[in-house]
Structure formats: C-alpha cells, structure tokens
VOMARVO-782486 format. One record per residue (C-alpha): x, y, z; residue number from 1; residue in one letter. Coordinates in steps of 0.5 Angstrom, whole numbers. Each point is the difference from the previous one (the first is absolute). Layout:
<drenkes>
[[X, Y, Z], NUM, "A"];
...
</drenkes>
This chain:
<drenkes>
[[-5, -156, -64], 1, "X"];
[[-4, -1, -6], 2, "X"];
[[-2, -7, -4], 3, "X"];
[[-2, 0, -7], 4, "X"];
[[-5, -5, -2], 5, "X"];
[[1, -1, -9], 6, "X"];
[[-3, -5, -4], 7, "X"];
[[1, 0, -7], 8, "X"];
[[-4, -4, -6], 9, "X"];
[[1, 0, -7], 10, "X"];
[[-8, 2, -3], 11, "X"];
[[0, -2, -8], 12, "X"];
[[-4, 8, -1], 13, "X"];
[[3, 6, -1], 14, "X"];
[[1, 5, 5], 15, "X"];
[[-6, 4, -3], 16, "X"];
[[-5, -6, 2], 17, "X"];
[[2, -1, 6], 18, "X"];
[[0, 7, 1], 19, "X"];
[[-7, 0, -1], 20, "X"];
[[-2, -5, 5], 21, "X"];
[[2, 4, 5], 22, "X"];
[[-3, 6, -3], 23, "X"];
[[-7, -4, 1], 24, "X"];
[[2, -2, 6], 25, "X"];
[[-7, 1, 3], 26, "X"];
[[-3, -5, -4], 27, "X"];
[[7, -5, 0], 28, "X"];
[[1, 1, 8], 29, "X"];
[[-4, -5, 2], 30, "X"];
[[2, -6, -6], 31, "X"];
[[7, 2, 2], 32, "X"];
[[1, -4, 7], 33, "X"];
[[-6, -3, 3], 34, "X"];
[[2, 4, 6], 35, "X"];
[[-1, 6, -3], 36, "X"];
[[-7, 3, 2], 37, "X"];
[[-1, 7, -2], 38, "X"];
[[4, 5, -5], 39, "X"];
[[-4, 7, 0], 40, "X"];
[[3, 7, -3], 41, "X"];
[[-1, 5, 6], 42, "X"];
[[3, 6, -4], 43, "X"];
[[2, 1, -7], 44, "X"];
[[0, -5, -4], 45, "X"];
[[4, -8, -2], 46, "X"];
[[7, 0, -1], 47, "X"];
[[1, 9, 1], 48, "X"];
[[5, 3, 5], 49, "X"];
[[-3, 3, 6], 50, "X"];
[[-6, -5, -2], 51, "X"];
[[-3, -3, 8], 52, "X"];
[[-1, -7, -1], 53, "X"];
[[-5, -4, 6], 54, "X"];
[[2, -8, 1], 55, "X"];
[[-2, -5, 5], 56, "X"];
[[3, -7, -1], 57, "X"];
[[1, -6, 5], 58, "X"];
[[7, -1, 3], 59, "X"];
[[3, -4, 5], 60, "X"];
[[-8, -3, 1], 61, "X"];
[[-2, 7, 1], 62, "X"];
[[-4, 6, -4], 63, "X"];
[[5, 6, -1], 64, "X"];
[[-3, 6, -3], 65, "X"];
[[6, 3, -4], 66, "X"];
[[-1, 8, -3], 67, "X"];
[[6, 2, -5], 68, "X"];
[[3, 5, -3], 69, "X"];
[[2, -1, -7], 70, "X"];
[[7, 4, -1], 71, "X"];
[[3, -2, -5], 72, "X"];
[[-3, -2, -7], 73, "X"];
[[4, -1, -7], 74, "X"];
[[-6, -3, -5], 75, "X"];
[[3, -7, -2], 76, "X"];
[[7, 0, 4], 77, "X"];
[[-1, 1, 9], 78, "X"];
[[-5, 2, 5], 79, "X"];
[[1, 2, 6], 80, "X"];
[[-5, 0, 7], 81, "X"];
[[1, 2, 7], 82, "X"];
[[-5, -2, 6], 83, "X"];
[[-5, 6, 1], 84, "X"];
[[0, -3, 8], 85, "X"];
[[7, 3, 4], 86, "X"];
[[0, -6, 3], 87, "X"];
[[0, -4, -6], 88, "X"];
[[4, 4, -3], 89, "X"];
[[6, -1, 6], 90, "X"];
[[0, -7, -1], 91, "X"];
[[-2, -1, -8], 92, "X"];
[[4, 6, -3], 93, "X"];
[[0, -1, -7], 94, "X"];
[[-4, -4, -5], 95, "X"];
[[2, 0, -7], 96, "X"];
[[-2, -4, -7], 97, "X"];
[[5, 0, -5], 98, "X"];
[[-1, -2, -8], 99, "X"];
[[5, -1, -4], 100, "X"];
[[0, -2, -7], 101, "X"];
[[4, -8, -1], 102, "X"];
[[0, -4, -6], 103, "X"];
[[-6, 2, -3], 104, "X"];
[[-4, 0, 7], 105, "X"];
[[1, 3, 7], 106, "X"];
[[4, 0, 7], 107, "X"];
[[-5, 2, 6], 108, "X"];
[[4, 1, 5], 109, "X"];
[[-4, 1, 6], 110, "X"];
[[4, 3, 6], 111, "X"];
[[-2, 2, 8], 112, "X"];
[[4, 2, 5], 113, "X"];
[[-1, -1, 7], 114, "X"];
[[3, 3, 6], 115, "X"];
[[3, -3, 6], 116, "X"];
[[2, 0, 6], 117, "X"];
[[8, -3, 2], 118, "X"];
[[-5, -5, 5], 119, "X"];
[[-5, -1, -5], 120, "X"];
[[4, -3, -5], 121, "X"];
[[2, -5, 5], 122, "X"];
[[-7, -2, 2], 123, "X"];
[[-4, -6, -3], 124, "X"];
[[-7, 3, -1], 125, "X"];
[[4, 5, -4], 126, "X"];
[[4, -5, -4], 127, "X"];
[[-7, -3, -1], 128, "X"];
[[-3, 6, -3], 129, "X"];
[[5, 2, -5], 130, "X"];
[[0, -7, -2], 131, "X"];
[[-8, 1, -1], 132, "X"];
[[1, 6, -3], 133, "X"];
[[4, -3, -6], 134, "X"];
[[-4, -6, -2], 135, "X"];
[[-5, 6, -1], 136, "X"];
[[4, 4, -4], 137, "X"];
[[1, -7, -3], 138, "X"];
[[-7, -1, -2], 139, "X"];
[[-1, 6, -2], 140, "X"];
[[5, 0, -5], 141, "X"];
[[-3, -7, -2], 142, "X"];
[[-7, 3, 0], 143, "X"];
[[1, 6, -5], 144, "X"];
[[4, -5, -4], 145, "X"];
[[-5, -4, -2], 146, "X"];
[[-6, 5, 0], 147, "X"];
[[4, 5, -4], 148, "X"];
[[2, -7, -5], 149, "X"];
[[-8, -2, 0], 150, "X"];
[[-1, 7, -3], 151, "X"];
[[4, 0, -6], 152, "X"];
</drenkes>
C-alpha cells in the first residue's frame, strides 16, 4: 500500500521564482527548515536530470543522510527525485514539487510516497510518523513561501 504525503500552499511569486530557489538549493537548504543540515551536488549540476544530490537532515530525532537522484526536472513546472539508498527507495518511492502558475502567483505542491505494509498501516509508530511527516511538508511550504515572498 502506497500513502501519499501533500501539502499545498499558494506562494505570491511566479513559478520561475520559486523555481530558482530550488535551483540555489545549495545555499537555500538549510534556511528552508531548521532540520535541514546539509545540501551538496555530488554530481551534475542543481536541478538537471540525472544530477546526485547528497543530503542530511534530522527526522524522527534522528541525523538521516539522504543521497538522491533527480529524474525529472521542467524548468518552472515539476521536479522529481528518488532516494539513491535502495532502502530509502523501497520505503520513499517517489518525491516530487510541482509548480504551477495561479493567479499571478504560484501553487507548490510537494508530494512524497510512502510504501506500507498491510500490518504497518495499523501500527502507532507508523501513524505517528506519517503524521510528522506532514507537519514537515507543511513547514516547508510555509518556509519556501516566506523566503521566496522576502525576496520580491
């Protein structure tokens, strides 16, 4: 069973803006979420398909080092990336940030899928992360807004 993780947020930018905070993400990784440590290009270069991206950030109390493939990228409209870590991978199939234009501005859409278990799924701890993982999405979305906004 697969669980998809969305959040939603209405950013008063166009999506090239917005775009190009992900494209500075180097820079920008760490202002986005203070659980955020460190962003680096292993290989290619920011926001290309086929670019190895290394990353570490705290979840669950813990320090996760995170190294991703970026296998989707349209400049302005979608980025896509899978977890490099087969064991990641299994778990956190898909990740995706979709831009679109509103009303002037921008919907960034953030999307994660997790894979469960039939037992899993019936499980406290694994309701509780689900749930920690959507206030992060969430604060993200906040975050990009407000950073993105500042910079107009």
């Amino acid at each position: 069973m697969i669980v998809t993780l969305r959040h939603e947020i209405m950013i008063d930018a166009p999506p090239e803006r917005v775009f190009a905070f992900f494209e500075n993400i180097e820079e920008n990784y760490t202002k986005w979420h203070p659980d955020h440590r460190v962003f680096k290009w292993v290989k290619g270069g920011p926001m290309r398909e086929g670019a190895i991206a290394y990353s570490e950030q705290m979840m669950h109390g813990k320090l996760h080092k995170m190294p991703g493939k970026f296998v989707k990228v349209i400049p302005n409209r979608l980025i896509e990336f899978r977890w490099t870590n087969p064991f990641l991978r299994f778990f956190s199939p898909r990740n995706v940030w979709i831009f679109r234009a509103a009303g002037g501005g921008c919907r960034f859409i953030a999307e994660t899928d997790i894979r469960l278990g039939w037992i899993s799924s019936h499980m406290k701890r694994v309701h509780k992360a689900l749930e920690q993982g959507r206030t992060h999405l969430k604060e993200e979305g906040e975050n990009l807004k407000r950073l993105v906004e500042q910079t107009a």
